[in-house]
N, C-alpha and C positions, 0 to 999 in steps of 0.2 A: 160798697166794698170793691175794691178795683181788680181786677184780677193777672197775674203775671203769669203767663204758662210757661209749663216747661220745655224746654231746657235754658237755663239763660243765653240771652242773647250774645252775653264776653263773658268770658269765664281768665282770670288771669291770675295764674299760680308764680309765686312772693317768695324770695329766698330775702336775704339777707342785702344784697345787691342792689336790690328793687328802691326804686323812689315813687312817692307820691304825683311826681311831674308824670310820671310814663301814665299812670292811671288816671290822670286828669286828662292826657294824650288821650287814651283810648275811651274815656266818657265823651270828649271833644268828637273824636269819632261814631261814637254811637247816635248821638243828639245830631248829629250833621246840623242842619239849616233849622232843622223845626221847632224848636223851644225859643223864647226868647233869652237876650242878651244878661238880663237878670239873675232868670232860672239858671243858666250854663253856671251864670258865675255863684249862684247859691249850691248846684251840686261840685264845682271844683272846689270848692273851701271845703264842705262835710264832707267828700271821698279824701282830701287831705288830710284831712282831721281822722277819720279812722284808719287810713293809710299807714301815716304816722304814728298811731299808738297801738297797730298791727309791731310796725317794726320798732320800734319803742320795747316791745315785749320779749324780743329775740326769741320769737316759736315760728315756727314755720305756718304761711296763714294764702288764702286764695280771696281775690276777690271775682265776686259779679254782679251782672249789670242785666237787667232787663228793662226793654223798652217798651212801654203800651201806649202807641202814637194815637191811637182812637181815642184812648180814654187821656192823652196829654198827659201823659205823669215817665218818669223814669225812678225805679227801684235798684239799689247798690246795697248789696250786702257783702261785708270783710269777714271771715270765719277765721279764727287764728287756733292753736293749738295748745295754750299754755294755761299754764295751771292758775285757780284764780276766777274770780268774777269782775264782771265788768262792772264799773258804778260809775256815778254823778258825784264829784270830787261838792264838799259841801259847802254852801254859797258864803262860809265864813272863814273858809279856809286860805291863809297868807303864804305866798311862797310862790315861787315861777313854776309852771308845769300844771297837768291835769285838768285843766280846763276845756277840755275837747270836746269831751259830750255834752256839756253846758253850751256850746258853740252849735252841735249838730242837732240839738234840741230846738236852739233859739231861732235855726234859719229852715230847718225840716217840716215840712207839709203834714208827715207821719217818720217816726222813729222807736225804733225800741230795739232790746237788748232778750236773745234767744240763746237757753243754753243747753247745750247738748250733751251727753255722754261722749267725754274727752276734749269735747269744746265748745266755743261760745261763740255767737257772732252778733256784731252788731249791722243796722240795716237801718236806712233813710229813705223815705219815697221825696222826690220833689216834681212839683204840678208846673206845667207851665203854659 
């Protein structure tokens, strides 16, 4: 089991304003040089993906980021505030949209959905 201490490493609080590029920006930043070229690009797609269905929800939502360079992994978790559970849109389901966690599942190391008293977050580790 990998262990991530606290306090997160990037903590980035999401208004409405916010796009997915700036939190890819600041994943980019955290990863500096050390993950490979793959991994970067497997956590900018999944921090996209819950980025976007962060503001997709219009609630006000925080992302972060902790890095565990020892053990090679980087953990992202989105916390948003809206009312609602998060789910896995069902693999027989027609129509554009909702496919994201189907995405973050597909390309994530480890992922899963936590819900809390007032809110829910989802969270992706990727290894590299």
């Amino acid at each position: 089991m990998l262990r991530f201490a606290p306090p997160p490493h990037a903590i980035l609080g999401f208004g409405d304003t916010t796009s997915s590029a700036e939190a890819r920006h600041a994943l980019r930043g955290l990863l500096g040089t050390e993950a490979t070229d793959a991994a970067v690009e497997r956590a900018e797609l999944a921090i996209s993906e819950v980025v976007q269905n962060a503001i997709d929800l219009d609630a006000p939502f925080a992302v972060s980021m902790w890095h565990a360079g020892a053990q090679r992994c980087v953990r992202v978790e989105v916390e948003d505030s809206a009312p609602g559970e998060a789910a896995i849109k069902a693999s027989d389901s027609w129509g554009s949209g909702g496919f994201g966690l189907r995405i973050v599942e597909a390309i994530s190391d480890r992922w899963g959905i936590n819900h809390h008293p007032g809110s829910k977050s989802v969270w992706f580790e990727i290894d590299y």
